[in-house]
N, C-alpha and C positions, 0 to 999 in steps of 0.2 A: 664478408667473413661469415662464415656458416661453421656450427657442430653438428654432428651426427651421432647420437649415441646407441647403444645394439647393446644385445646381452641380457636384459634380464628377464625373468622367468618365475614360475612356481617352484620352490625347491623345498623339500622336509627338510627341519630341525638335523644341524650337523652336515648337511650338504656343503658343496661347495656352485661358486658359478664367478663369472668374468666378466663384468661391464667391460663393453669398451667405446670409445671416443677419438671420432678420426674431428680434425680440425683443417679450414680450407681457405683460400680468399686472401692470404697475408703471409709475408716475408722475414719479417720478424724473427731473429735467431733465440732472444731471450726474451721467451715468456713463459707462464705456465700453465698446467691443466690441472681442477680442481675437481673433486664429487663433492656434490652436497648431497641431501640428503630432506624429505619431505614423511614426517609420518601422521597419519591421521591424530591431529587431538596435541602435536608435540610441536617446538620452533624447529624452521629451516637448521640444520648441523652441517658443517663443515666438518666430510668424512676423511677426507685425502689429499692431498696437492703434492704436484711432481716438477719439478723445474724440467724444463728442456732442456736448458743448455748444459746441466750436469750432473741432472738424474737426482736432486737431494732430495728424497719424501720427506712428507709430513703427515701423521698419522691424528685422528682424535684419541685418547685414548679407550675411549668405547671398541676398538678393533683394532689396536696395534697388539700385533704378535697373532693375529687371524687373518689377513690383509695384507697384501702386498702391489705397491703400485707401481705400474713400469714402463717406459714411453720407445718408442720406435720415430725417430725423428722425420728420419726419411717420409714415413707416410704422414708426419703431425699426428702421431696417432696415441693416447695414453691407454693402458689398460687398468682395471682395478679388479686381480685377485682376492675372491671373501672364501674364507674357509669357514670351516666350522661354525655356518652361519645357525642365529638364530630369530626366534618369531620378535623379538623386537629387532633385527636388519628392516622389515618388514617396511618399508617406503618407497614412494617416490623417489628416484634416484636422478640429478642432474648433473652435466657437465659444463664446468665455468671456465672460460677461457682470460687470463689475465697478462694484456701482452706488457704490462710493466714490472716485472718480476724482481722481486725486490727478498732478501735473504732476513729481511728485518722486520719486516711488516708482519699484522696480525694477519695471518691468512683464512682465517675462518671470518673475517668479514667482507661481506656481501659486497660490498660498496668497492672491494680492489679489483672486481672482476669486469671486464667489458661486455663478453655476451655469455648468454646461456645455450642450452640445448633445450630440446622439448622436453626432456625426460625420459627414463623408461622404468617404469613397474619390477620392484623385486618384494615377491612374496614368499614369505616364509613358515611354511605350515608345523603344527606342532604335533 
């Protein structure tokens, strides 16, 4: 089972940019795809999660209504829409693959995810 994450970049204050997160290695119809989130000095945050099997997001409230997450099944693929980003978005960005998707569970904890991605870098200049 492998993630791949792509997307992030340098962007000024109020820009926008698209993580995105192909997932590979498994069969599994219901499971889901998370972003966390890593910033210098602050705890790991659980940014986003997206069911596969029927599209329910979950937003933190730090970036709901700037944020939009959205999955492409066929490739295992989730994307994570930031708009109006700003210098605190400024983190390591990871994606968590959770192949027991469950509509009940706390999904900002670490512990429901089976694997990670490497990360990628989203900085956000002021």
């Amino acid at each position: 089972v492998q993630l791949v994450e792509s997307g992030g970049g340098l962007v000024q204050a109020g820009g926008s940019l698209r993580l995105s997160c192909v997932a590979s290695g498994f069969s599994d119809d219901d499971y889901a795809i998370a972003w966390f989130r890593k910033a210098p000095g602050k705890d790991l945050e659980g940014v986003a999660q997206i069911s596969m099997s029927d599209g329910s997001p979950r937003y933190v409230d730090s970036v709901k209504g700037r944020s939009t997450i959205a999955r492409d099944n066929a490739k295992k693929a989730a994307f994570l829409q930031m708009d109006s980003l700003k210098p605190e978005d400024t983190a390591l960005y990871y994606c968590l693959l959770d192949l027991h998707y469950s509509s009940n569970y706390n999904w900002k904890a670490i512990t429901v995810y089976d694997l990670w991605g490497k990360g990628t870098q989203l900085t956000v200049s002021s």
